[in-house]
N, CA, C and O of each residue as an XYZ file, in Angstrom:
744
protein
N      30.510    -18.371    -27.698
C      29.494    -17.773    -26.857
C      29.613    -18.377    -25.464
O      29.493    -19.581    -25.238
N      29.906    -17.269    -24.382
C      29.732    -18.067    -23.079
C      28.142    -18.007    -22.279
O      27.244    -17.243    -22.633
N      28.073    -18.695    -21.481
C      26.469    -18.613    -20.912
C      26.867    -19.123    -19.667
O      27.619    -20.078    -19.467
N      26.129    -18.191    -18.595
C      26.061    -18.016    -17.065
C      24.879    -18.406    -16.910
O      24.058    -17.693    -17.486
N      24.308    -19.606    -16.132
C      23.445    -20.093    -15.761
C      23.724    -19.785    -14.158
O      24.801    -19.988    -13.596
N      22.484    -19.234    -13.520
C      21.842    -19.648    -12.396
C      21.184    -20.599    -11.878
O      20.001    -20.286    -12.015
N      21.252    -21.524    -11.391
C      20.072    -22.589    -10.899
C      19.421    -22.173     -9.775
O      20.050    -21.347     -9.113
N      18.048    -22.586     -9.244
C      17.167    -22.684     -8.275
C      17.435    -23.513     -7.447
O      17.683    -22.860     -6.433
N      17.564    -24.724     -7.193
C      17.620    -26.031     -6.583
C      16.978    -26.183     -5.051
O      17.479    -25.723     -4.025
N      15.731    -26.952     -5.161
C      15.206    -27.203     -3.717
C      15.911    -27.441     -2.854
O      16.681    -28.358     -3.139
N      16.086    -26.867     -1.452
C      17.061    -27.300     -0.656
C      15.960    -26.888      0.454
O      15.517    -25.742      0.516
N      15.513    -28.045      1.426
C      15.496    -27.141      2.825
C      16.222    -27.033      3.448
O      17.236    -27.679      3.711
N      15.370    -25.317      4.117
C      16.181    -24.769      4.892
C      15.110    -24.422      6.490
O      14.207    -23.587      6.539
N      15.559    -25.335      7.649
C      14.346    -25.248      8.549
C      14.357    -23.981      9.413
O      15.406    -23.546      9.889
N      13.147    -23.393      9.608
C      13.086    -22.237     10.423
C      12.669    -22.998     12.091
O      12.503    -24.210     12.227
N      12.581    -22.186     13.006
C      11.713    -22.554     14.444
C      10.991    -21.391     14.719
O      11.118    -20.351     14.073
N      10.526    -21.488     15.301
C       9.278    -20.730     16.177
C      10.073    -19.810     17.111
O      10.503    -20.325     18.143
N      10.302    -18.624     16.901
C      10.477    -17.131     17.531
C       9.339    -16.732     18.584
O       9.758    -16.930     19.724
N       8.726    -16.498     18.574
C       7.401    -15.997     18.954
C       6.098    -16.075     18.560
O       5.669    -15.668     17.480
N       5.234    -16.783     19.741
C       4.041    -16.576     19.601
C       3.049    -15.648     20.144
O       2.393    -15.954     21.139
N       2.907    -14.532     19.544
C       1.904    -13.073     19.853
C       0.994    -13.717     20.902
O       1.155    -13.710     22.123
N       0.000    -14.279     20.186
C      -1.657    -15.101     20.621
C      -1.441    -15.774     19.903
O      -0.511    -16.035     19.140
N      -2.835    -16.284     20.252
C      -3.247    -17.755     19.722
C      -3.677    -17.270     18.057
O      -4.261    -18.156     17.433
N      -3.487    -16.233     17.462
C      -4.050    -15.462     15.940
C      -2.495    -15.605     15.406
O      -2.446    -15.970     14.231
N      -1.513    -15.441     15.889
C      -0.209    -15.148     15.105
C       0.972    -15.584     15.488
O       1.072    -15.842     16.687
N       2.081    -15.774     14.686
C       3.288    -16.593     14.805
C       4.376    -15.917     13.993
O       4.128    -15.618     12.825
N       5.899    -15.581     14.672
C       6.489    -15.102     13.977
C       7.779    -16.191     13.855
O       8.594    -16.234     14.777
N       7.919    -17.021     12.736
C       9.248    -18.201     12.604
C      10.644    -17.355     12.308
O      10.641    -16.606     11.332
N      11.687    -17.442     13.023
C      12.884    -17.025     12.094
C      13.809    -18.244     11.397
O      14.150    -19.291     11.946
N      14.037    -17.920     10.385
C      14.883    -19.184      9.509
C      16.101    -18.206      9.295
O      16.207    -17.033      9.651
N      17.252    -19.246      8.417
C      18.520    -18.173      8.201
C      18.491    -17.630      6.988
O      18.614    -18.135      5.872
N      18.301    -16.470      7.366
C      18.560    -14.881      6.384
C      16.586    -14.574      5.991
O      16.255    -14.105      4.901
N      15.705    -14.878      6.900
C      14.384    -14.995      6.576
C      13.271    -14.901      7.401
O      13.521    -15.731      8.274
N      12.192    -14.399      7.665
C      11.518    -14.605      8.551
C      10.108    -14.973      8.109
O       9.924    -14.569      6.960
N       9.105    -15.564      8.590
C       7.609    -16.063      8.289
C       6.198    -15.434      8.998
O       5.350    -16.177      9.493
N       6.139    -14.729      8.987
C       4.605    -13.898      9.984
C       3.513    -14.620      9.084
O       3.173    -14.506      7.907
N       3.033    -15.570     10.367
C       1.340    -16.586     10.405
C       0.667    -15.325     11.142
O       0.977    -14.638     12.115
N      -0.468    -15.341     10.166
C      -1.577    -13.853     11.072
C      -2.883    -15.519     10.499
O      -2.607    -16.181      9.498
N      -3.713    -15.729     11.074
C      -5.055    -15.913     11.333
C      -6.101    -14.319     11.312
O      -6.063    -13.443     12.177
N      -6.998    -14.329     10.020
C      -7.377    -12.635      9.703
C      -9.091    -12.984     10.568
O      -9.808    -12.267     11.265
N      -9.211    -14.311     10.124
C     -10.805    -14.100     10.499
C     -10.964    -16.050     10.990
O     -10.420    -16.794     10.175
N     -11.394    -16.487     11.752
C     -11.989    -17.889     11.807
C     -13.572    -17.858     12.213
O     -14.033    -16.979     12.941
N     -14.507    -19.135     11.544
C     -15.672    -19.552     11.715
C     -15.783    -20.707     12.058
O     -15.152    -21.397     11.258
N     -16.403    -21.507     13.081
C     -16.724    -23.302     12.437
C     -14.989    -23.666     12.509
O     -14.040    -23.460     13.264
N     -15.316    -24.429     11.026
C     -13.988    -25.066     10.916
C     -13.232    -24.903      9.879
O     -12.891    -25.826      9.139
N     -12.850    -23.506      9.715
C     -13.021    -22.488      8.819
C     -11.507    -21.140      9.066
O     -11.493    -20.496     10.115
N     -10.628    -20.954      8.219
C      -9.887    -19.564      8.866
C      -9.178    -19.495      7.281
O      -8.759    -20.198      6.361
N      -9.459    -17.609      7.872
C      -8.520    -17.089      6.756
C      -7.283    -16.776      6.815
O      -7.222    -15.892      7.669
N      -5.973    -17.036      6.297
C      -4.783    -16.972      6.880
C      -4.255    -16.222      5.974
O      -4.651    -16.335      4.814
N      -3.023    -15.091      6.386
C      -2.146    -14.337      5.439
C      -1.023    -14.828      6.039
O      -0.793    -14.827      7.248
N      -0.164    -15.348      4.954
C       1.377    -15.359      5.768
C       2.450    -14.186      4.856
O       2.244    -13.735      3.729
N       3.632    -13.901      5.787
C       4.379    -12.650      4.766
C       5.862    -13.307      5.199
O       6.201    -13.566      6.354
N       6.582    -13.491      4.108
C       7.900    -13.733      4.038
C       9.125    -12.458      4.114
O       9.638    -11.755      3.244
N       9.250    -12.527      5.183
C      10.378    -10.961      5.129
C      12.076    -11.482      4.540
O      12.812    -12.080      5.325
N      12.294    -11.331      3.858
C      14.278    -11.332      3.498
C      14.820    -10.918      4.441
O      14.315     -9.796      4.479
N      15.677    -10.973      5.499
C      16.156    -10.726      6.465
C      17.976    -10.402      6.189
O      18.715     -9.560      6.700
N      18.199    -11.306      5.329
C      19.270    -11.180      4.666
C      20.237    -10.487      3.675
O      20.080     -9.266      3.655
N      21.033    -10.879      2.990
C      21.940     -9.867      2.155
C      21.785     -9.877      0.638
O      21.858     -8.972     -0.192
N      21.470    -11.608      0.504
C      21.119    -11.904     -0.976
C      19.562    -12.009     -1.383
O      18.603    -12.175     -0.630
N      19.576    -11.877     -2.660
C      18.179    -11.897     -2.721
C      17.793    -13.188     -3.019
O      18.505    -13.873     -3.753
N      16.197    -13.855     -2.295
C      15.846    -14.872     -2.426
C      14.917    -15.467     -3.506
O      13.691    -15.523     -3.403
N      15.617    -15.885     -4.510
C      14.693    -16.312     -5.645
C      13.945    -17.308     -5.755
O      14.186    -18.230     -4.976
N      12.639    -17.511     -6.869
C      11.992    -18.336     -6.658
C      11.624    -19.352     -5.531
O      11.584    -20.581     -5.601
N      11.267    -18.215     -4.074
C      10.552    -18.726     -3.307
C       9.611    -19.653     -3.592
O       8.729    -19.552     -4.444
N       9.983    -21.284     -2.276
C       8.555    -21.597     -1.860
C       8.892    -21.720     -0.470
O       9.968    -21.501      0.086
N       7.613    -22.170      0.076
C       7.619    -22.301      0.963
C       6.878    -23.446      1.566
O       5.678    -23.385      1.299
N       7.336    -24.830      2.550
C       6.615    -25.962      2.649
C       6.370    -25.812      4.628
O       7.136    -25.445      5.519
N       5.181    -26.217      4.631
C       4.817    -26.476      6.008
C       3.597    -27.723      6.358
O       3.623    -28.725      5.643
N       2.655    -27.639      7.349
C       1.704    -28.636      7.550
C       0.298    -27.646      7.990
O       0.067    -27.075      9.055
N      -0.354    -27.691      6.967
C      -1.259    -26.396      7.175
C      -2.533    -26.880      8.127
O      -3.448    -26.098      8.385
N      -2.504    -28.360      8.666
C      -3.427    -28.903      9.453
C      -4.970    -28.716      8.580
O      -5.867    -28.169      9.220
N      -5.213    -29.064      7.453
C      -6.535    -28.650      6.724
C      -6.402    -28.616      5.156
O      -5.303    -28.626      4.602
N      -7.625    -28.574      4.465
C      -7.005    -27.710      3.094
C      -7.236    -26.468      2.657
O      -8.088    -25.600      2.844
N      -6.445    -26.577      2.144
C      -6.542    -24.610      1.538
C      -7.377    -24.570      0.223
O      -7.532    -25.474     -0.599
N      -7.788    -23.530      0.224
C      -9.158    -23.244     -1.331
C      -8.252    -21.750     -0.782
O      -7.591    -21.442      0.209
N      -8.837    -20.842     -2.547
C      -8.639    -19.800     -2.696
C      -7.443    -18.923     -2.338
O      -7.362    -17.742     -2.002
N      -6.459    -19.975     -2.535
C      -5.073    -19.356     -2.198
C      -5.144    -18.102     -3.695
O      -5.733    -18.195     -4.772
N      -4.225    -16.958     -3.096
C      -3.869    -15.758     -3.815
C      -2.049    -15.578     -3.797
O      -1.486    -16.026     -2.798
N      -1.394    -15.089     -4.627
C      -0.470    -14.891     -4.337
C       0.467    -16.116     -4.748
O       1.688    -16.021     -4.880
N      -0.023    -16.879     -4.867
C       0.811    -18.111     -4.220
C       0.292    -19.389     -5.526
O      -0.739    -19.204     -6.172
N       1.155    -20.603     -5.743
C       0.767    -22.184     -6.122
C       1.269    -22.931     -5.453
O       2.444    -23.073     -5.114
N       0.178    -23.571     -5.176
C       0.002    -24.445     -3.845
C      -0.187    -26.400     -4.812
O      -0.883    -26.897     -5.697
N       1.003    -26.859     -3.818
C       1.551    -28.246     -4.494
C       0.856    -28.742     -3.053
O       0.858    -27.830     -2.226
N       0.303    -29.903     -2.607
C       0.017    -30.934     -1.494
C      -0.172    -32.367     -1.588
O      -0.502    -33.074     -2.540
N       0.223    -32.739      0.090
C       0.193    -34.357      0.129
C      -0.506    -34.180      1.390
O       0.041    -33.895      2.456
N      -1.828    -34.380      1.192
C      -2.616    -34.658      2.071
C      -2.575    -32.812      3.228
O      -2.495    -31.667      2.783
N      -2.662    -33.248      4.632
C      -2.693    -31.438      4.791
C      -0.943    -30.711      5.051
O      -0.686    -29.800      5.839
N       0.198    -31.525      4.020
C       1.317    -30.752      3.863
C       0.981    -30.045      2.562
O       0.352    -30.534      1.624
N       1.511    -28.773      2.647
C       1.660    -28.006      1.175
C       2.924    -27.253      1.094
O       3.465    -26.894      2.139
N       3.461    -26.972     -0.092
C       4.034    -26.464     -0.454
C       3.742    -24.738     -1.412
O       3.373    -24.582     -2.576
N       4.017    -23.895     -0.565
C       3.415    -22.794     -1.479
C       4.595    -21.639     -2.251
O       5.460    -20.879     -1.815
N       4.102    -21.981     -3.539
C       5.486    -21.720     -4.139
C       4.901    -19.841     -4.457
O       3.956    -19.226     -3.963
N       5.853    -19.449     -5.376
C       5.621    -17.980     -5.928
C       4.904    -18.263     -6.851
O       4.695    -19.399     -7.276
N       4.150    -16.561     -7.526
C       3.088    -16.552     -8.154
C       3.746    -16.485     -9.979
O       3.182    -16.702    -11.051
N       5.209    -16.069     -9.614
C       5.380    -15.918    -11.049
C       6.003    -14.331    -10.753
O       7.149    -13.970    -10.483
N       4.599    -13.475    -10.947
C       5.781    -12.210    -10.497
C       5.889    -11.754     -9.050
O       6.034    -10.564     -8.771
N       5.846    -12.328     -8.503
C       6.456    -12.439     -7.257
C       7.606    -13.435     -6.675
O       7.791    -13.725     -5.493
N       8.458    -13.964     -8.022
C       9.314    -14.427     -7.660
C      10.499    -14.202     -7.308
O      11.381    -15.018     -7.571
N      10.793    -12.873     -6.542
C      11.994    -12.719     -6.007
C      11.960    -11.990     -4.735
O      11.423    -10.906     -4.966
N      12.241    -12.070     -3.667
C      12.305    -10.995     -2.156
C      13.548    -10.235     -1.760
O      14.355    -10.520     -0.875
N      13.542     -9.465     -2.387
C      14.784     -8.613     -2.088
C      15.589     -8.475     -1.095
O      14.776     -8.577     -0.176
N      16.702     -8.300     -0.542
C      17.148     -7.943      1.039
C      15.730     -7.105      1.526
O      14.824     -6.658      0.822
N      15.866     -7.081      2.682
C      14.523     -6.520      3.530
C      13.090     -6.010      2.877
O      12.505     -4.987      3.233
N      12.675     -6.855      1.929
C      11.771     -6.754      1.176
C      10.901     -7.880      1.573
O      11.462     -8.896      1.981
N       9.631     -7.847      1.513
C       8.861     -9.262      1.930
C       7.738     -9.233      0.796
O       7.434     -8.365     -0.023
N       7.157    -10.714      1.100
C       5.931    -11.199     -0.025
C       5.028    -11.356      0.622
O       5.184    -11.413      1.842
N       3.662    -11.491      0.009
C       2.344    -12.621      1.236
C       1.595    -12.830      0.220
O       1.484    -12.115     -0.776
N       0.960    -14.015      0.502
C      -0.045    -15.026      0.435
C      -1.128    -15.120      1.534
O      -0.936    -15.082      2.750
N      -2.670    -15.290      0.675
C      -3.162    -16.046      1.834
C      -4.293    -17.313      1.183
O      -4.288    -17.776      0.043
N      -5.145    -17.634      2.239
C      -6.069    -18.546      1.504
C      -7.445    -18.855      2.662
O      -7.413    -18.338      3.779
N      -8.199    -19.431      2.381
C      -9.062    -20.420      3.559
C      -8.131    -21.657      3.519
O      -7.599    -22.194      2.548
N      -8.074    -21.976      4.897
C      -8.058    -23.162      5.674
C      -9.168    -23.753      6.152
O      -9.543    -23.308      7.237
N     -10.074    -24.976      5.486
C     -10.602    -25.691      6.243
C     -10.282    -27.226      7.025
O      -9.455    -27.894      6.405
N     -10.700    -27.727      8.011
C     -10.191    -28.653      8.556
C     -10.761    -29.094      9.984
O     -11.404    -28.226     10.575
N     -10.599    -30.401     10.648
C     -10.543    -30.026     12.062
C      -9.501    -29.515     12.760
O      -8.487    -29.147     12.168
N      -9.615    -29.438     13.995
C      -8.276    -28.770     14.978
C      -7.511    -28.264     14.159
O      -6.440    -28.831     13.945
N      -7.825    -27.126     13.510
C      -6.911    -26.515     13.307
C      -6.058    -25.847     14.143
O      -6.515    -25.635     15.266
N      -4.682    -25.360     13.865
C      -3.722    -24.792     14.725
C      -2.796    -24.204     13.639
O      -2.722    -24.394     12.425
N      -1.997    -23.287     14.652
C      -0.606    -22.742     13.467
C       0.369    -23.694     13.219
O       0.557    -24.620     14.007
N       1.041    -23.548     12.147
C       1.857    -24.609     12.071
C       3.033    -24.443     13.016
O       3.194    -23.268     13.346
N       4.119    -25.520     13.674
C       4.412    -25.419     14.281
C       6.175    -25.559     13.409
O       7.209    -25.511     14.075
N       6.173    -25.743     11.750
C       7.593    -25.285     11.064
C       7.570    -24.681     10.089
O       6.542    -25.117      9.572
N       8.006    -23.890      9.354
C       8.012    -23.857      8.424
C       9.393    -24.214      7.376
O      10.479    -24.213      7.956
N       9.399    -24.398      6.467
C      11.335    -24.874      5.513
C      11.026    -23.901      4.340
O       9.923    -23.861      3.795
N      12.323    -22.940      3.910
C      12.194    -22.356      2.564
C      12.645    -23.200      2.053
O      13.635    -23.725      2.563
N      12.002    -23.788      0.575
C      12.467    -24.484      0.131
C      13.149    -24.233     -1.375
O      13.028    -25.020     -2.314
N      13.821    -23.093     -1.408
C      14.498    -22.941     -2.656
C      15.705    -22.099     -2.510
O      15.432    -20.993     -2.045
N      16.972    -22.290     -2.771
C      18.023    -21.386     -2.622
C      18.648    -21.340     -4.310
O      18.562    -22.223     -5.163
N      19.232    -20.098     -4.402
C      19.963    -20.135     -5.397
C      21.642    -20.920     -5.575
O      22.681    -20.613     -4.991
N      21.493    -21.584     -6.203
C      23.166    -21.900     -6.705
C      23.535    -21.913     -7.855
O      22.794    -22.178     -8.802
N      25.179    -21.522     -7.970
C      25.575    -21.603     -9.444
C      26.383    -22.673     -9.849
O      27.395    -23.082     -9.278
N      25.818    -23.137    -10.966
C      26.202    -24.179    -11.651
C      27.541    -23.469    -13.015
O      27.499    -22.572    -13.857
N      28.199    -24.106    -12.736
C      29.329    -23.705    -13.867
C      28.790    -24.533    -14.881
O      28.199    -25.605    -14.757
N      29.135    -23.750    -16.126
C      28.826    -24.230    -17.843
C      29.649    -25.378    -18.038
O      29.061    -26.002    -18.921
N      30.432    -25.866    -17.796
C      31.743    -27.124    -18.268
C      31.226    -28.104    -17.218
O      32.062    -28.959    -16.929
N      29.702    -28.228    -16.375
C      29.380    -29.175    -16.040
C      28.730    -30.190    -16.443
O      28.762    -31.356    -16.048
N      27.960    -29.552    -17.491
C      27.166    -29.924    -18.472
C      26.922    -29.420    -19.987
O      26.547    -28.274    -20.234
N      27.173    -30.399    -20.979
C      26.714    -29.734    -22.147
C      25.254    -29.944    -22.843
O      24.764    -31.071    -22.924
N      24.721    -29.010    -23.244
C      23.608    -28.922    -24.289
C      23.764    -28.873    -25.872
O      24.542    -28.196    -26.545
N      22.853    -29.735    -26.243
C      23.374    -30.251    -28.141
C      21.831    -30.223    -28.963
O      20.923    -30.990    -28.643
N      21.738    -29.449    -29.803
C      20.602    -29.256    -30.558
C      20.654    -30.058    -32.075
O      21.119    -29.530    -33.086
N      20.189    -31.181    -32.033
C      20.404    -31.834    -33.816
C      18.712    -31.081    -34.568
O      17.694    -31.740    -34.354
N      18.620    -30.134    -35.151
C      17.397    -30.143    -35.984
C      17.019    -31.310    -37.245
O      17.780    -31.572    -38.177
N      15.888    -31.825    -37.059
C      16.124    -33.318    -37.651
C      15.220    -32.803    -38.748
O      15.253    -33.442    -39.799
N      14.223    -31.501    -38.666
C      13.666    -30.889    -40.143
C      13.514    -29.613    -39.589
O      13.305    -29.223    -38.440
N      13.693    -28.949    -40.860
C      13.541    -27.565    -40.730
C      12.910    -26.908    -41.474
O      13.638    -26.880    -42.466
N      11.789    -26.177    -41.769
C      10.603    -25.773    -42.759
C      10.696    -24.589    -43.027
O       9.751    -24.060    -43.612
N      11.918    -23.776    -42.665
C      11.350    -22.111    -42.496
C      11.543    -21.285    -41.584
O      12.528    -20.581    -41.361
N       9.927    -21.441    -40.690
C      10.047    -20.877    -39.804
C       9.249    -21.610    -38.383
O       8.452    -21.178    -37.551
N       9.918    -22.913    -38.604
C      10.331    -23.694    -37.737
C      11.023    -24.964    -37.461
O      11.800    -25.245    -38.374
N      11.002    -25.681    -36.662
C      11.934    -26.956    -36.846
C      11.146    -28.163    -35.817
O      10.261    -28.188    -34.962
N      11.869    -28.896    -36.345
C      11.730    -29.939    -34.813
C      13.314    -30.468    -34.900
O      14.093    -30.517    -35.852
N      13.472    -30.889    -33.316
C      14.931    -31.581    -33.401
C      14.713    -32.226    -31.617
O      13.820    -32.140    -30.774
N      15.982    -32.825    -31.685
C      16.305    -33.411    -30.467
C      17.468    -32.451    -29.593
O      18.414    -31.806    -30.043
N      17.044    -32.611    -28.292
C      17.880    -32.139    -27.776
C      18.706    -32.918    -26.430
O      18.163    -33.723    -25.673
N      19.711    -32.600    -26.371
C      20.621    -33.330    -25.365
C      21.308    -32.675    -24.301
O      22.006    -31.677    -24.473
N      21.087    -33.311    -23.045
C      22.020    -32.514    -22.079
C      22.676    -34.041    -21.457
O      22.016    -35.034    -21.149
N      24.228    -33.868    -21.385
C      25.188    -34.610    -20.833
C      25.876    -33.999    -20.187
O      26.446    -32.977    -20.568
N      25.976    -34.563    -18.927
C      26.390    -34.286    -17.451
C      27.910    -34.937    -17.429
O      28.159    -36.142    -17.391
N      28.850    -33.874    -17.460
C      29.908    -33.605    -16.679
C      30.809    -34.327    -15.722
O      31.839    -34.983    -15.877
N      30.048    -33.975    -14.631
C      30.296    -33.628    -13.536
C      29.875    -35.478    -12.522
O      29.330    -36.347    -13.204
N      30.160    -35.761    -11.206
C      30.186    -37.004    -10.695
C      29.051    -36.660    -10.290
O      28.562    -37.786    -10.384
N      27.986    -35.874     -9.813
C      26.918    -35.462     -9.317
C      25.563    -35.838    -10.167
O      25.898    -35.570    -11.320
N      24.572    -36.189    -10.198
C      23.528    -36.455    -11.001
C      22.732    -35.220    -11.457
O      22.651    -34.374    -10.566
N      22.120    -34.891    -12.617
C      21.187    -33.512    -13.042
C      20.224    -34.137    -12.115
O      20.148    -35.361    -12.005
N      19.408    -33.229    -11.373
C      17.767    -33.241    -10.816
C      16.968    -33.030    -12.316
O      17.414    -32.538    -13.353
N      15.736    -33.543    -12.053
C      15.370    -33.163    -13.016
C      14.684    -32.019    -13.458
O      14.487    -31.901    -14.667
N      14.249    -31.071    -12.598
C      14.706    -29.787    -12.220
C      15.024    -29.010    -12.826
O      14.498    -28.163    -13.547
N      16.797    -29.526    -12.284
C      17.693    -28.571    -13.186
C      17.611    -28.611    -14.225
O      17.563    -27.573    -14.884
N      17.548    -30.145    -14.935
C      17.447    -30.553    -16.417
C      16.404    -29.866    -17.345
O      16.535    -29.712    -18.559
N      15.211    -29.429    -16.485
C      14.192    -28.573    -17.012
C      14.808    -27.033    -17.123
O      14.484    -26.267    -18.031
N      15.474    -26.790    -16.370
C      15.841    -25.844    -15.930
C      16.744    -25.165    -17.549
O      16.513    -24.268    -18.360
N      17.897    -26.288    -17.341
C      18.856    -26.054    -18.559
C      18.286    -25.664    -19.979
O      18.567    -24.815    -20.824
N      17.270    -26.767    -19.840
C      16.694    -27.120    -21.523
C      15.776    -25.865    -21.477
O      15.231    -25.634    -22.557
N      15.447    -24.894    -20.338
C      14.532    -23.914    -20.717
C      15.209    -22.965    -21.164
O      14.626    -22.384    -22.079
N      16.309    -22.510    -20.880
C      17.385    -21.358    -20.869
C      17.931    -21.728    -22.215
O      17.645    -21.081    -23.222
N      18.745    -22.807    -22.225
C      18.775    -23.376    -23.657
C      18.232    -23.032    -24.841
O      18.819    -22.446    -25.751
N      16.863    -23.477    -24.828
C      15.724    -23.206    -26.172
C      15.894    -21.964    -25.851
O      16.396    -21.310    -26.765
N      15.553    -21.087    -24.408
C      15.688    -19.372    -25.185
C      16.948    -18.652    -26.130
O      17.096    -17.639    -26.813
N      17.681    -19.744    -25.747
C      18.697    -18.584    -26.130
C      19.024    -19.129    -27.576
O      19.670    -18.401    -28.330
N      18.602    -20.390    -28.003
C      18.980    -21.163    -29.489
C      17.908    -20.189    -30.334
O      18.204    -19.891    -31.491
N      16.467    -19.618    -29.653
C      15.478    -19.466    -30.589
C      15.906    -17.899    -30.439
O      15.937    -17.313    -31.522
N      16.197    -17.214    -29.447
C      17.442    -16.175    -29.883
C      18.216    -15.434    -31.359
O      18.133    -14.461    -32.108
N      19.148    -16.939    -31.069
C      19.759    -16.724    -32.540
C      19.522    -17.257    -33.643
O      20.180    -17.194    -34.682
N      18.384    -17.896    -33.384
C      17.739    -18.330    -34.860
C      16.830    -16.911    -35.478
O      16.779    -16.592    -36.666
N      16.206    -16.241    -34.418
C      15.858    -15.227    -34.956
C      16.331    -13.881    -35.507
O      15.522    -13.103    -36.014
């Protein structure tokens, strides 16, 4: 049996600042990508923000995120899971919105509260696709009991290759893995 794995692997990739409309909106270009910051409504210390990720490019961009400095915190994000360290976040995909086609785009939005708020002034995609060849790593299933109609066992992934697994990927493997073992067990 052969098996073609895709990996995800965080990589940034930094965009800059294209244009600023007004003081409501921001358009970043990154490579093969673009970022539209709209500000929909502000109060106080208070704003509602939509951002939209356009594909600009040829390949399609999987399991988007996206990391910036949102100057505040966010409540009621849609669209989106939102990872943070203090007012940096990371806003990843929703699940089914994990892929942006060539000239296809996504959006998210949320409240921002905070002081001085402002637009951010970077944004980084932080996920590209790469392929990992199968003879870099192997996966090994020992079932240590088996009842039927189920098991428990150990599982193993040994790395190849001079490069270290992320652990990530290692999640990554062992997920694709179990699908495809519980596959042919069924």
């Amino acid at each position: 049996m052969s098996v073609i794995v895709l990996i995800n692997i965080i990589v940034p990739v930094y965009a800059s600042a294209a244009d600023v409309a007004d003081n409501n909106s921001s358009v970043y270009i990154g490579n093969g990508y673009v970022v539209y910051y709209d500000i929909k409504s502000s109060w106080g210390n208070n704003q509602n923000i939509e951002i939209k990720i356009k594909n600009i490019g040829s390949e399609t961009i999987s399991n988007w995120a996206l990391k910036y400095d949102a100057h505040g915190e966010i409540s009621g994000l849609w669209n989106g899971i939102a990872y943070s360290s203090e007012t940096q976040y990371i806003i990843k995909n929703a699940g089914y919105n994990y892929e942006i086609q060539p000239d296809q785009e996504v959006n998210f939005g949320y409240c921002v509260t905070g002081e001085g708020l402002e637009i951010p002034k970077a944004f980084e995609i932080c996920s590209q696709r790469t392929n990992k060849a199968e003879n870099e790593y192997i996966v090994s299933l020992n079932v240590t009991n088996d009842w039927g109609n189920g098991f428990t066992g150990e599982i193993k992934i040994q790395n190849l290759s001079a490069e270290p697994i992320p652990r990530l990927l290692a999640c990554l493997i062992l997920s694709i893995y179990l699908k495809l073992t519980f596959r042919q067990l069924s």
